[in-house]
VOPAGU-2260 file (C-alpha; in pm, 1 decimal, decimal comma):
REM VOPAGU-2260
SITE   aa  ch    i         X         Y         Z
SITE  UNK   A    0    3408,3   25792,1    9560,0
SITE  UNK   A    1    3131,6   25615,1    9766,4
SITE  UNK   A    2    2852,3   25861,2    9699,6
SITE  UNK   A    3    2794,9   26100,9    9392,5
SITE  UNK   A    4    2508,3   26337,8    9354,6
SITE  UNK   A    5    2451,3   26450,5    9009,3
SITE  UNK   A    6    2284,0   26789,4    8919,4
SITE  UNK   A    7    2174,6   26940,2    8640,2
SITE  UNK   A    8    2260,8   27330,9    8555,8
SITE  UNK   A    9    2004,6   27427,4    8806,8
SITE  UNK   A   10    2117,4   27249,0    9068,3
SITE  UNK   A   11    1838,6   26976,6    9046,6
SITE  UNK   A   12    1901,9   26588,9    9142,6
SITE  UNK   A   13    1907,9   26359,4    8859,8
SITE  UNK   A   14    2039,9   26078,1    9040,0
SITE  UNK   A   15    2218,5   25978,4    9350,5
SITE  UNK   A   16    2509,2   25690,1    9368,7
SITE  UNK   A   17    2565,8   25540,6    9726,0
SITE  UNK   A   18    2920,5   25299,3    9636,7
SITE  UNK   A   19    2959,5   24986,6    9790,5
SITE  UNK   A   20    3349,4   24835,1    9807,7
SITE  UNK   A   21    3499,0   24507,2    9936,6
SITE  UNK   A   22    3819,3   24540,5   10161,8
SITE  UNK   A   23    4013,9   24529,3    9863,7
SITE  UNK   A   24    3858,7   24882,4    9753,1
SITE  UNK   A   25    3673,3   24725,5    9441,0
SITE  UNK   A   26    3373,7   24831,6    9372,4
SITE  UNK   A   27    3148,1   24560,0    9402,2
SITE  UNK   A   28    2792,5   24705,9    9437,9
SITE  UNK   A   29    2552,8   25058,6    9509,0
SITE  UNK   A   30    2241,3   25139,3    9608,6
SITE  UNK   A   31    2065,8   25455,7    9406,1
SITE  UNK   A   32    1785,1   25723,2    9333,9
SITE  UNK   A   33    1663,3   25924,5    9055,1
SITE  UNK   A   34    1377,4   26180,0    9151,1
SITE  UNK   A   35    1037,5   26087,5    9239,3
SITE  UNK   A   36    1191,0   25757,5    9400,3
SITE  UNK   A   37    1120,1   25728,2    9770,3
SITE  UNK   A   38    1367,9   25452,5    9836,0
SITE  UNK   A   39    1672,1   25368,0    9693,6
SITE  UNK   A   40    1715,6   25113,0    9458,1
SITE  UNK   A   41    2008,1   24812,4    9407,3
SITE  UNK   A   42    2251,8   24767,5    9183,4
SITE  UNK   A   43    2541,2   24454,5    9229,2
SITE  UNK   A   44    2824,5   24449,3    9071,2
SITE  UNK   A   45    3067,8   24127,2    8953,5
SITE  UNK   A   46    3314,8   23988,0    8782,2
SITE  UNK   A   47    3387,2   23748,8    8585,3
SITE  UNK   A   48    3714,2   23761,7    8481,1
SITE  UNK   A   49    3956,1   24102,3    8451,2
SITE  UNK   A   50    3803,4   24249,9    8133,6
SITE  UNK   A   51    3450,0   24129,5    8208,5
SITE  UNK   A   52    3190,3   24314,0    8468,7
SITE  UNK   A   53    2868,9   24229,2    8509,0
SITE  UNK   A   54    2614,9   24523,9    8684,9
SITE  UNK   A   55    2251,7   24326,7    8774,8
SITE  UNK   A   56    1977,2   24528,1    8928,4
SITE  UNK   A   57    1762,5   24405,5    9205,6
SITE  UNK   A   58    1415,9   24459,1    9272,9
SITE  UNK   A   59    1297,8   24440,1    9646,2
SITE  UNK   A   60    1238,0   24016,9    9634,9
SITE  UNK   A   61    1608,4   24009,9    9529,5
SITE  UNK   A   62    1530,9   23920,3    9201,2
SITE  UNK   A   63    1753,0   24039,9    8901,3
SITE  UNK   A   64    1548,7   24244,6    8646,9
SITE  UNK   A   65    1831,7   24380,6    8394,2
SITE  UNK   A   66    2141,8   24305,6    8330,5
SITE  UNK   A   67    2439,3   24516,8    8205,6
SITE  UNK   A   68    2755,5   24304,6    8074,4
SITE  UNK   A   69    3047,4   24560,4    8045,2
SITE  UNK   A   70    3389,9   24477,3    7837,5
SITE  UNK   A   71    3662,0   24659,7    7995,0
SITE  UNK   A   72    3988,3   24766,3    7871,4
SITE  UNK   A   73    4324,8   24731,0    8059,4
SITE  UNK   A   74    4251,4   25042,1    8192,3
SITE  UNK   A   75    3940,8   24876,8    8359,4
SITE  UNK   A   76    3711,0   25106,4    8200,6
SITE  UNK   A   77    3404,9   25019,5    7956,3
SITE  UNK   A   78    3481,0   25016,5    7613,4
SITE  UNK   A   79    3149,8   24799,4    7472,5
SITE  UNK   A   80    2883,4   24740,7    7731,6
SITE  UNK   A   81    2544,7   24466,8    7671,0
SITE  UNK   A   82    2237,2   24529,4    7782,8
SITE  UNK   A   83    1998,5   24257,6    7861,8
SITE  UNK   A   84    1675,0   24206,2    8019,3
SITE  UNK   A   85    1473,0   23887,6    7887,3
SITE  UNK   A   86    1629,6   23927,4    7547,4
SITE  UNK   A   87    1936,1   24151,8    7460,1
SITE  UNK   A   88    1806,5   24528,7    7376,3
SITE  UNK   A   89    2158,9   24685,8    7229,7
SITE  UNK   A   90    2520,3   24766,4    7313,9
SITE  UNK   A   91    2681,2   25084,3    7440,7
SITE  UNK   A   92    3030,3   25178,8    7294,7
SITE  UNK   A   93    3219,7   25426,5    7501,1
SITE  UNK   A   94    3569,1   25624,8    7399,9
SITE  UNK   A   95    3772,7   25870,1    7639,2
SITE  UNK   A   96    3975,4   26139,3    7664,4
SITE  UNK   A   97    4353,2   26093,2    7722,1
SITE  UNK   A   98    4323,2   26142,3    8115,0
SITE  UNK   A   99    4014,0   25866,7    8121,7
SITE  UNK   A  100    3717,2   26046,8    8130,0
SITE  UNK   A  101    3407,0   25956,7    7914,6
SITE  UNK   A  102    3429,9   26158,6    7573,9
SITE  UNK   A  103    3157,4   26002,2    7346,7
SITE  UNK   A  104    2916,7   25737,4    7426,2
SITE  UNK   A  105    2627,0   25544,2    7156,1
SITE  UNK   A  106    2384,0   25346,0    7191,2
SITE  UNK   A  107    2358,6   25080,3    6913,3
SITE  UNK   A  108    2003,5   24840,1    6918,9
SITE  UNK   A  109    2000,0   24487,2    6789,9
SITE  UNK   A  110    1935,4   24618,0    6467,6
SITE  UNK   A  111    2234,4   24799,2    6377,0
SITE  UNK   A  112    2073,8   25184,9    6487,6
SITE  UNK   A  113    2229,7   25437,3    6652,0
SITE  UNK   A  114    2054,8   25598,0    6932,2
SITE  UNK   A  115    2113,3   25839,3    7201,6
SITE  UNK   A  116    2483,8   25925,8    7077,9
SITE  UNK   A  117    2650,2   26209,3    7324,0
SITE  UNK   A  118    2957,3   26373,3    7381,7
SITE  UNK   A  119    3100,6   26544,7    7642,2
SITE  UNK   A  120    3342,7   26838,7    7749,9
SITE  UNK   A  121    3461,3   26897,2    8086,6
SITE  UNK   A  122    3535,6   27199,0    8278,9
SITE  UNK   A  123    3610,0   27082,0    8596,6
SITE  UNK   A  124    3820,6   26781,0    8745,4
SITE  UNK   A  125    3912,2   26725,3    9092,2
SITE  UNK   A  126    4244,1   26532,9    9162,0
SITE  UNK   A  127    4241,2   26467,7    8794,2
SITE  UNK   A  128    4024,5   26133,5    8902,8
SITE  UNK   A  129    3684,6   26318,4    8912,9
SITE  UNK   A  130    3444,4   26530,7    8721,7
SITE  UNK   A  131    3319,6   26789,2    8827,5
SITE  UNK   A  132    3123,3   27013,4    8543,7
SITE  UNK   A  133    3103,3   26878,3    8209,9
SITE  UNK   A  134    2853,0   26958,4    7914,2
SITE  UNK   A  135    2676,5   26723,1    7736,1
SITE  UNK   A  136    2660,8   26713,4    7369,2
SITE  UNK   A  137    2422,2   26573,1    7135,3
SITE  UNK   A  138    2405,4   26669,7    6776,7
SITE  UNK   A  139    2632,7   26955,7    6809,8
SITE  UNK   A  140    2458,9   27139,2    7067,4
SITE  UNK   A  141    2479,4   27172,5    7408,9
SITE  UNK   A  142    2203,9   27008,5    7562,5
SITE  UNK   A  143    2285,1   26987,1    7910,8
SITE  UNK   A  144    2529,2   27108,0    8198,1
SITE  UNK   A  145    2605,9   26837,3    8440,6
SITE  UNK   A  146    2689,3   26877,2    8772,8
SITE  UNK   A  147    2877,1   26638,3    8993,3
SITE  UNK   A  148    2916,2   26648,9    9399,5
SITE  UNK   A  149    3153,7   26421,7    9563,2
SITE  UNK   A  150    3041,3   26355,7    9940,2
SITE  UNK   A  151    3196,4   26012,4   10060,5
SITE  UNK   A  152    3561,4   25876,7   10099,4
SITE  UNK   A  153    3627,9   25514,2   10179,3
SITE  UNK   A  154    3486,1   25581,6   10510,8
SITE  UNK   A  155    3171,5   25761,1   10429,1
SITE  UNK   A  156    3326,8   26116,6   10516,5
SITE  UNK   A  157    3286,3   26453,3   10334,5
SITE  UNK   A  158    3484,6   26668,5   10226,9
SITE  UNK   A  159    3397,4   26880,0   10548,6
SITE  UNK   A  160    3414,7   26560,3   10727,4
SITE  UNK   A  161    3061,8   26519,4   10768,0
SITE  UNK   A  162    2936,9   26165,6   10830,8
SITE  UNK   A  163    2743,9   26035,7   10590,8
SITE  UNK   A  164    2572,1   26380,7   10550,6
SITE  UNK   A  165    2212,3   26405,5   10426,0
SITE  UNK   A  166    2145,8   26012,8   10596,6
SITE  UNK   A  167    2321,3   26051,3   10938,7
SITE  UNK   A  168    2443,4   26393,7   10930,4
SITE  UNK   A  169    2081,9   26572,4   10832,6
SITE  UNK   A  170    2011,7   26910,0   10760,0
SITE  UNK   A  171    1673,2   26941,6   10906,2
SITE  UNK   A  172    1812,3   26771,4   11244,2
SITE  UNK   A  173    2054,2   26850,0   11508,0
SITE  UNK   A  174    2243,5   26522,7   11571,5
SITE  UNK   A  175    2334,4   26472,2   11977,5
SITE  UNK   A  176    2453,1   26117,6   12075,5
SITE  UNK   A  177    2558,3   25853,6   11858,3
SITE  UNK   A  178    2679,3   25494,0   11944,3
SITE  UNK   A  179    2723,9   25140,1   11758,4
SITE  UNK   A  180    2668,4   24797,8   11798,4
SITE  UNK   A  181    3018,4   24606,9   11889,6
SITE  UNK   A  182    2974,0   24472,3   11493,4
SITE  UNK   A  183    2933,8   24814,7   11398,9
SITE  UNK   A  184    2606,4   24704,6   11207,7
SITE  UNK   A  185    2366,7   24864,7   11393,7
SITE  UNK   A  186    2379,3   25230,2   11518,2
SITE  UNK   A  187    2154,5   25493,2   11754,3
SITE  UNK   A  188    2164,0   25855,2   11761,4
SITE  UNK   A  189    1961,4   26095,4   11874,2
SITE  UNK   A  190    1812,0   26390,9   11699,4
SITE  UNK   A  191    1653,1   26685,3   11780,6
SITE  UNK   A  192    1509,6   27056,6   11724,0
SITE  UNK   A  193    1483,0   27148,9   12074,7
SITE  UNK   A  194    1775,6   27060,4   12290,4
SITE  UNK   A  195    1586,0   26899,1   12590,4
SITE  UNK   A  196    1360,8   26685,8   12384,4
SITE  UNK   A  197    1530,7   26439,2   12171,1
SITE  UNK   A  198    1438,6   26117,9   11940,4
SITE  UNK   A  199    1629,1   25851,1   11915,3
SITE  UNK   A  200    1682,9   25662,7   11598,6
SITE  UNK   A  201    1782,3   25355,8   11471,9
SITE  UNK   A  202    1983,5   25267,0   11139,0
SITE  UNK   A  203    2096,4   24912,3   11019,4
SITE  UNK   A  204    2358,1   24826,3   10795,0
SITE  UNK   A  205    2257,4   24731,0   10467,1
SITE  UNK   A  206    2556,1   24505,3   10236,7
SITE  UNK   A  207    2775,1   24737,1   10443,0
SITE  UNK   A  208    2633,3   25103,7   10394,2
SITE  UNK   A  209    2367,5   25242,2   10676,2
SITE  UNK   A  210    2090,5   25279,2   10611,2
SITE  UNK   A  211    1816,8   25630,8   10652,2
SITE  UNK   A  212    1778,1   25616,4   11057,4
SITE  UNK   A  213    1433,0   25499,9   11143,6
SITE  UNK   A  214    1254,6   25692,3   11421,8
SITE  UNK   A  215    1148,2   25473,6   11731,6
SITE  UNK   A  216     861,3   25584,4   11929,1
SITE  UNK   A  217     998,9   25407,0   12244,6
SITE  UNK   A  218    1243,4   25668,6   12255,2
SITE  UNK   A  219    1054,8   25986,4   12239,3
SITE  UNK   A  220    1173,7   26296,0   12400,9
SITE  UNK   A  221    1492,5   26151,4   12541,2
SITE  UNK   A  222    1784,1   26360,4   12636,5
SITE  UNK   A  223    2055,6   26106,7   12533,2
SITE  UNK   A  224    2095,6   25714,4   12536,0
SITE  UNK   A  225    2315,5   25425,0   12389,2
SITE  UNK   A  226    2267,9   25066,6   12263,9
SITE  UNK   A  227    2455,8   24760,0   12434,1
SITE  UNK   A  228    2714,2   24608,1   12187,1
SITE  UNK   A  229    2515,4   24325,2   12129,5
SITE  UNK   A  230    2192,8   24565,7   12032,4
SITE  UNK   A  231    1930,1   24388,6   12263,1
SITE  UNK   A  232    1892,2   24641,1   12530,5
SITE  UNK   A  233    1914,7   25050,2   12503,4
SITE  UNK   A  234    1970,5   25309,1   12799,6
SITE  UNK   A  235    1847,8   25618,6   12758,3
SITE  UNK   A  236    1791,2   25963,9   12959,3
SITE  UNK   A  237    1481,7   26178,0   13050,9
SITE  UNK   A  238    1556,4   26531,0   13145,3
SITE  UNK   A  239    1375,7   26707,3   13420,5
SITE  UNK   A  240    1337,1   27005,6   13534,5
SITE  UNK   A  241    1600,1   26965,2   13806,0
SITE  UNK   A  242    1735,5   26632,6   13766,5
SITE  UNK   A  243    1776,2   26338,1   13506,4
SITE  UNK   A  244    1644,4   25981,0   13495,8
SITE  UNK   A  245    1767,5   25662,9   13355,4
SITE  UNK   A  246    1579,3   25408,5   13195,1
SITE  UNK   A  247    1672,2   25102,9   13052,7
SITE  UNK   A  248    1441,6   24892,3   12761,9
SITE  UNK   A  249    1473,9   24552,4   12609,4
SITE  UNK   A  250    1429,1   24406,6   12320,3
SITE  UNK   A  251    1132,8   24198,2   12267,9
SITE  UNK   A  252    1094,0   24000,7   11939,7
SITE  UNK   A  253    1032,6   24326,8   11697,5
SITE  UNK   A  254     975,8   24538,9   11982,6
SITE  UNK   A  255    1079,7   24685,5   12318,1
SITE  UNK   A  256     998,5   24618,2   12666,8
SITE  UNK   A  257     802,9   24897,2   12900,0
SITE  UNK   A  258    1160,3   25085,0   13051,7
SITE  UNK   A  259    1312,8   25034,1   13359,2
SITE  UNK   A  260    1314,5   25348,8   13575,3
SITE  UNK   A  261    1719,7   25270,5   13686,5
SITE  UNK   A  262    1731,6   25591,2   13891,4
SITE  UNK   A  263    1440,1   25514,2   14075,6
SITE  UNK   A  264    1598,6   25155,6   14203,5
SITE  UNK   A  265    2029,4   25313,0   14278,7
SITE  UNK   A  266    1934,8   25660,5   14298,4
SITE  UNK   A  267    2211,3   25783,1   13989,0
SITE  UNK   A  268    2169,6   26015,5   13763,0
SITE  UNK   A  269    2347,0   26135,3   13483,3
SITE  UNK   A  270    2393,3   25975,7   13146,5
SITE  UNK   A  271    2649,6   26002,9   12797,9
SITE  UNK   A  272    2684,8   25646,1   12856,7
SITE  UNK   A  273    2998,7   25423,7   12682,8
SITE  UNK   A  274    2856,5   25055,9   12690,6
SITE  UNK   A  275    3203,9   24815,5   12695,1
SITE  UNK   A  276    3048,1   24492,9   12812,8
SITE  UNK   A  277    2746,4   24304,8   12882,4
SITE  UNK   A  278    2717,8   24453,2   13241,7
SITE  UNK   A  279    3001,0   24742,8   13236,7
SITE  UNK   A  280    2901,9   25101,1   13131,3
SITE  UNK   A  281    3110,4   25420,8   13194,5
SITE  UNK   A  282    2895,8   25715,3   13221,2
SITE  UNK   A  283    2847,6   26080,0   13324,0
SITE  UNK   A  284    2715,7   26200,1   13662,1
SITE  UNK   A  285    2629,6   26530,4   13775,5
SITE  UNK   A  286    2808,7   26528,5   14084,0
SITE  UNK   A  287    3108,0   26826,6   14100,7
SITE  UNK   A  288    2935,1   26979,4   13763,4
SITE  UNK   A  289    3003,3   26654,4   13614,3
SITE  UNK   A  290    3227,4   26359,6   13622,9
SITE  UNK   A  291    3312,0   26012,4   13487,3
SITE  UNK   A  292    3248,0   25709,1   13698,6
SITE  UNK   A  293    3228,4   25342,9   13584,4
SITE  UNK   A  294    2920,8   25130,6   13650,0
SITE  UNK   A  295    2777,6   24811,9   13661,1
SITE  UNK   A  296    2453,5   24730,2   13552,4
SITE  UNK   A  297    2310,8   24379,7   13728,1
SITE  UNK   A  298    2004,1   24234,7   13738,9
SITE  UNK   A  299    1858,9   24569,2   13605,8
SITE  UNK   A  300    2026,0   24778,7   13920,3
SITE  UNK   A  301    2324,7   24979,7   13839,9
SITE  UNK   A  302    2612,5   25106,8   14052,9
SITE  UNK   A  303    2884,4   25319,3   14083,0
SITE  UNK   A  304    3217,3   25056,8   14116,3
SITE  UNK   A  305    3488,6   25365,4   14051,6
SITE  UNK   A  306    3484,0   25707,0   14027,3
SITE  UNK   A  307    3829,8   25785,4   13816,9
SITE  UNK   A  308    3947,2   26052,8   13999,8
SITE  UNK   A  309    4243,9   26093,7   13744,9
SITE  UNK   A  310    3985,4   26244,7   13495,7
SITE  UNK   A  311    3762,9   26445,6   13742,3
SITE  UNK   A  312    3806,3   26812,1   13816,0
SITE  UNK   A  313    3610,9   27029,7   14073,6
SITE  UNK   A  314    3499,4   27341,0   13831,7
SITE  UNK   A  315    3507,0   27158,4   13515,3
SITE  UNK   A  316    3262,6   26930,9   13344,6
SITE  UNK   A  317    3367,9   26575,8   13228,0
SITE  UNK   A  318    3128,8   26397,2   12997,8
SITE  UNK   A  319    3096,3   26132,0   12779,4
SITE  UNK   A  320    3382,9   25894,8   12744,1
SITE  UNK   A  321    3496,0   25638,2   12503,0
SITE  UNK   A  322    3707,2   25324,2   12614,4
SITE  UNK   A  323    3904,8   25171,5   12372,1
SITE  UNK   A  324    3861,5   24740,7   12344,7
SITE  UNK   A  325    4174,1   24675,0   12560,0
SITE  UNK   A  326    4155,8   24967,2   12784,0
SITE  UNK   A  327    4500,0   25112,5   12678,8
SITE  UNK   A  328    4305,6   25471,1   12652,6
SITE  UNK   A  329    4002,9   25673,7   12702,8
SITE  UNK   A  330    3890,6   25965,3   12543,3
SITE  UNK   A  331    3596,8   26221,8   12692,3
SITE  UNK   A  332    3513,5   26597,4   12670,4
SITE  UNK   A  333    3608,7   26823,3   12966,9
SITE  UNK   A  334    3435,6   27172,2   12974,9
SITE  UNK   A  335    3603,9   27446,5   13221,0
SITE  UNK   A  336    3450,2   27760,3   13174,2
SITE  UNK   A  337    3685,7   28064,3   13056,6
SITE  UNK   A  338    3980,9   27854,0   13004,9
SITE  UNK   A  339    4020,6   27753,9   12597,9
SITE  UNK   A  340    4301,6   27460,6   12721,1
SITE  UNK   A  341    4053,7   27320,3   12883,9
SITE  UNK   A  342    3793,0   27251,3   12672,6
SITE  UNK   A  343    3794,3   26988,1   12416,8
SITE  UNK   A  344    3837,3   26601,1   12396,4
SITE  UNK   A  345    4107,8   26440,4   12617,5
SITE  UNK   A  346    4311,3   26114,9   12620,9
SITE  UNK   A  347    4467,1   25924,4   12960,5
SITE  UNK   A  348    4636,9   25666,6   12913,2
SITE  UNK   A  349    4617,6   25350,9   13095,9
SITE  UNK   A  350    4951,0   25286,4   13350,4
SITE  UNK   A  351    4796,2   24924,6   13441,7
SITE  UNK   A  352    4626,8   24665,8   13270,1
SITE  UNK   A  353    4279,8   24589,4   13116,6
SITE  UNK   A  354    4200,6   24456,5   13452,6
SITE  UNK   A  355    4324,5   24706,3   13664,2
SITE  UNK   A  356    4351,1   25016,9   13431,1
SITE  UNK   A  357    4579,1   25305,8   13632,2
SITE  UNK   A  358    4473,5   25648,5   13428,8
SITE  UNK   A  359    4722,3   25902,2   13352,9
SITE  UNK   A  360    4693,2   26249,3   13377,4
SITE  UNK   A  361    4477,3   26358,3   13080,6
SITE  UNK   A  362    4611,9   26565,1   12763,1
SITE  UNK   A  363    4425,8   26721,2   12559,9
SITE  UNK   A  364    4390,0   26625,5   12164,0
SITE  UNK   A  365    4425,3   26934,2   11972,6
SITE  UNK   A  366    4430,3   26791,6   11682,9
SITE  UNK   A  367    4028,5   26822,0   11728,7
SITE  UNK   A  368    3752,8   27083,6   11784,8
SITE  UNK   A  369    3525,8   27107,0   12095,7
SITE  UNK   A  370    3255,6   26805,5   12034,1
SITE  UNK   A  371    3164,3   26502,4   12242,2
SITE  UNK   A  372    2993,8   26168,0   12203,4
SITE  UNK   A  373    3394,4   26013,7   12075,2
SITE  UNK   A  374    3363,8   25687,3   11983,7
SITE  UNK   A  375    3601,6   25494,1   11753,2
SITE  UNK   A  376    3523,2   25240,8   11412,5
SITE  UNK   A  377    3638,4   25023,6   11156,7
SITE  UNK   A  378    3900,8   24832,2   11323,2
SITE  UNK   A  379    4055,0   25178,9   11536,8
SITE  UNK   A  380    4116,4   25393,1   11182,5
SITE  UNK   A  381    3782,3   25617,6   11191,0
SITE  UNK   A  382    3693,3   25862,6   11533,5
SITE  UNK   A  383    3344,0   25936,4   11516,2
SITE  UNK   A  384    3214,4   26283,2   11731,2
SITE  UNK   A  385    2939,2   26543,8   11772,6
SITE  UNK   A  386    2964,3   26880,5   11776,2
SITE  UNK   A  387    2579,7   26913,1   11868,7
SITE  UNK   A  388    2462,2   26964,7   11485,7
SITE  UNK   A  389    2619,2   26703,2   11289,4
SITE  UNK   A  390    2813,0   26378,0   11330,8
SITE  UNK   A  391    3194,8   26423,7   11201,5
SITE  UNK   A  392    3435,8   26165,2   11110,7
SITE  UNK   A  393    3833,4   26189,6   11137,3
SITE  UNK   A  394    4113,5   25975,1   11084,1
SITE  UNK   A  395    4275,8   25808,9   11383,6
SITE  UNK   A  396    4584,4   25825,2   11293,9
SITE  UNK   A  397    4571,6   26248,6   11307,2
SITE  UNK   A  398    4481,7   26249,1   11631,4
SITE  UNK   A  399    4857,4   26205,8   11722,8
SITE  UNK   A  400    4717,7   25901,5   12020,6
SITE  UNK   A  401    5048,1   25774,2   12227,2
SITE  UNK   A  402    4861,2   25406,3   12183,2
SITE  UNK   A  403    5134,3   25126,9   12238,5
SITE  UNK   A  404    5047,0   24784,8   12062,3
């Protein structure tokens, strides 16, 4: 799992596990939260050899304040683990059940006592790899009933396919636009409680999990926007009352420039900008209820160089597209009102070459629900969309893409 929530019977956080894994799916690291804390705390895992793990926690100038040295079995699992801060403070001794789950773990101090000695009897597995319910037992009574949530996969999905829910995917926001840095270490989206007025937030990869999206007040009441792949510049959209503007800003040192007002200089509007390139942006315009058109964005002017007229319809409304690195696809949201089949994300195919990309006649994926803001991670195995309330996450390879290598 890469993040467990544990409850107690009333449904109350106890603590909160964010998982951290090398490419190799070992778990090497987490960050974590018991209640009261404001931030999380970090926890890094080693080893030293295959029956030896070491777990050292961090404290915010990266200094190691405890130390937990964990003897594993050839299961992998903790049979006898150390703990040490200055001096050693006692040993843990844990035993299992036959399908691996804890069944009785004591505490032993440095002078031979026995402290803190629980049991425990489970209710609930999932998969039979997690727990779900289990009591806890201490002196033959029932002292507690523990409550685990499983929210993450390997890609930081839910089991509804949320996105990391409760740190990207929020309840008390409605999450619009999102986009990524070409490293895929620094993200925006924008957020909002009233449609037209939007806030756009940044979050930062930290060892390889994002962090809680941080609130800039250069982007305040926005209607969408995206960051360049290289995370310097940010284009963003201010609705009006009968048009849109664009406006570009800079970064600065720790801060922004004052924005650009691009509509002002080329006279286009529009916006759900995909950012390929230093200078190349595809983006929505309002012309024919909206279409697709790739720009070019030059010494702060922007212009329309092609208009794709493969994607564009004359009732409908395309918006939003996603180009894939080598131009062999792009995906976008069309919106024709009354007709179902059209209305969802599509895929054309490119005929020509990165160069000179000739789009096909677009399909549409039904493999997905209505959403927009498609944009594709961690090396082409992870589609990331909207649906206007939360970001979603779904594997690539369901989407059924004709993609030839």
């Amino acid at each position: 799992p890469h993040r467990w929530l544990d409850l107690d019977s009333l449904g109350n956080p106890q603590i909160e596990y964010i998982y951290e894994y090398d490419d190799n799916g070992r778990h090497i690291g987490a960050r974590y939260k018991e209640p009261g804390m404001t931030d999380y705390d970090i926890e890094k895992v080693r080893f030293i050899n295959d029956s030896t793990q070491v777990t050292e926690w961090i404290d915010s100038t990266g200094t190691v304040f405890y130390t937990m040295i964990d003897n594993l079995n050839k299961a992998g699992k903790t049979f006898r683990a150390t703990f040490k801060g200055e001096n050693i403070h006692g040993y843990d001794s844990t035993f299992y059940t036959r399908e691996g789950f804890e069944k009785r773990i004591f505490f032993t101090n440095i002078k031979g006592k026995v402290l803190n000695d629980r049991s425990f009897e489970y209710d609930s597995i999932v998969d039979g790899r997690y727990w779900v319910l289990r009591k806890k037992i201490m002196n033959d009574s029932v002292i507690e009933l523990q409550l685990r949530k499983l929210y993450y996969d390997n890609k930081f999905t839910a089991m509804d396919s949320k996105f990391y829910p409760g740190i990207i995917s929020s309840s008390s926001w409605s999450e619009n636009m999102i986009s990524f840095t070409s490293d895929e270490n620094t993200m925006l989206l924008t957020r909002t409680k009233d449609w037209n007025n939007q806030f756009g937030f940044l979050s930062t990869k930290y060892d390889g999990i994002f962090t809680e999206p941080a609130q800039l007040s250069e982007l305040d009441s926005i209607y969408n926007g995206c960051i360049s792949p290289d995370g310097n510049s940010i284009l963003y959209v201010k609705k009006h009352a009968e048009s849109e503007s664009i406006f570009l800003i800079k970064k600065k040192g720790d801060s922004w420039t004052a924005p650009i007002d691009l509509t002002a200089g080329s006279k286009i509007e529009g916006g759900y900008f995909y950012w390929t390139d230093k200078d190349e942006i595809y983006m929505y315009i309002p012309h024919n209820k909206g279409d697709i058109v790739k720009t070019r964005l030059i010494n702060d002017r922007l212009t329309i160089v092609d208009s794709i007229k493969t994607l564009n319809t004359k009732n409908g409304t395309e918006f939003s597209p996603f180009i894939d690195p080598q131009k062999r696809f792009l995906i976008f949201t069309r919106y024709i009102e009354g007709k179902p089949n059209q209305q969802g994300f599509f895929v054309s195919y490119n005929k020509g070459d990165a160069n000179y990309p000739e789009w096909s006649s677009p399909e549409i994926i039904k493999a997905l629900p209505y959403g927009w803001g498609a944009r594709i991670i961690n090396n082409g195995s992870q589609f990331i969309f909207t649906d206007g309330e939360n970001i979603y996450s779904f594997p690539v390879e369901e989407l059924d893409l004709k993609i030839k290598e």
